[in-house]
N, C-alpha and C positions, 0 to 999 in steps of 0.2 A: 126818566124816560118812560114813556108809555106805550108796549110794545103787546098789548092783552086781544087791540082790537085792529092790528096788523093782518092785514087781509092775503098777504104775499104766500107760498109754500113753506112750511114751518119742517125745513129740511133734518135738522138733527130735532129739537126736543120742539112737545106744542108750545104755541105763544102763551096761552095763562099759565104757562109750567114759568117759560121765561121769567115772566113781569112776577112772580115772586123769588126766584135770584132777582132778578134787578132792585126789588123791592129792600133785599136782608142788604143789600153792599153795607158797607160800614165807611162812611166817608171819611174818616180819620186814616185808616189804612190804604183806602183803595187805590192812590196814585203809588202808592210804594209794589201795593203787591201785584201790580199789573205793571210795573214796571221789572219788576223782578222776573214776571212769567212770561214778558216779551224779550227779555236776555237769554228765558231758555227756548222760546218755540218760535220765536218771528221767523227766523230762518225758512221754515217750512209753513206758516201761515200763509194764506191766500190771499190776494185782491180781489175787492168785489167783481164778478163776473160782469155786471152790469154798467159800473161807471169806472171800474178801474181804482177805484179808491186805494192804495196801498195799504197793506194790514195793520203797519204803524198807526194809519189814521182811523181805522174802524174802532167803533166801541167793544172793548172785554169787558167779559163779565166772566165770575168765576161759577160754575155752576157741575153738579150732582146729579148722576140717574136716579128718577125716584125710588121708591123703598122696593117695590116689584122687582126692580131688578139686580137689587142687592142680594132679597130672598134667592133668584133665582140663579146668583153665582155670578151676573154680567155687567154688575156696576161698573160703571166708569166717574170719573172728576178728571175737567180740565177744565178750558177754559172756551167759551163760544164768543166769534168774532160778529159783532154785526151792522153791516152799515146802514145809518142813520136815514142816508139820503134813498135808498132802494129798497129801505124794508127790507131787506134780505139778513137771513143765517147765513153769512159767508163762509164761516168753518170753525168744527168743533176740534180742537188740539186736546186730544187725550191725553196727560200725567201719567205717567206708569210710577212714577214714587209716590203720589197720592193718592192712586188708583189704589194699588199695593197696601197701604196705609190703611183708608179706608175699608179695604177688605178683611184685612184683621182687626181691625175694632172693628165690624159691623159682625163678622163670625163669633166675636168672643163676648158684642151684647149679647147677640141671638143667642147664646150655649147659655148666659147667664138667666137670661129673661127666662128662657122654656127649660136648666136645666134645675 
């Protein structure tokens, strides 16, 4: 999917941030691990605002705040919904176990690297 030159409001992260998540997916995994991550968040994922799409049917992708925000304590990992037909960011479902995760190993490169 090509979502770089998507003209729509790029509500949670920019589109060229996007289109390199979309780029790294690993197609050997990705139907297992988005199946996995709509057993824990579908409940509270959203329908696209514009056509109704149901969240089951929108595109995940698994994606990271960049490094910025890691530095600055606010990283987040989850996963962002997005439908295909409306160009929209329909909803970014934040992970807090691998929000958490990612916190500590991003704190204990940074000690490592500058200590």
């Amino acid at each position: 999917m090509r979502v770089a030159d998507w003209t729509t409001p790029a509500h949670f992260f920019p589109w060229p941030y996007v289109q390199k998540a979309l780029d790294r997916i690993d197609a050997v995994v990705y139907r297992h691990s988005i199946t996995f991550a709509q057993s824990l968040h579908l409940e509270r994922a959203r329908s696209c605002p514009e056509c109704g799409r149901g969240a089951a049917e929108l595109f995940w992708v698994g994606i990271s705040d960049p490094e910025e925000a890691w530095d600055a304590g606010t990283g987040r990992v989850g996963f962002l919904t997005l439908c295909e037909n409306c160009r929209l960011q329909v909803d970014f479902l934040m992970d807090a176990e691998l929000t958490d995760l990612q916190a500590e190993d991003w704190r204990a490169g940074r000690f490592y690297h500058f200590g």
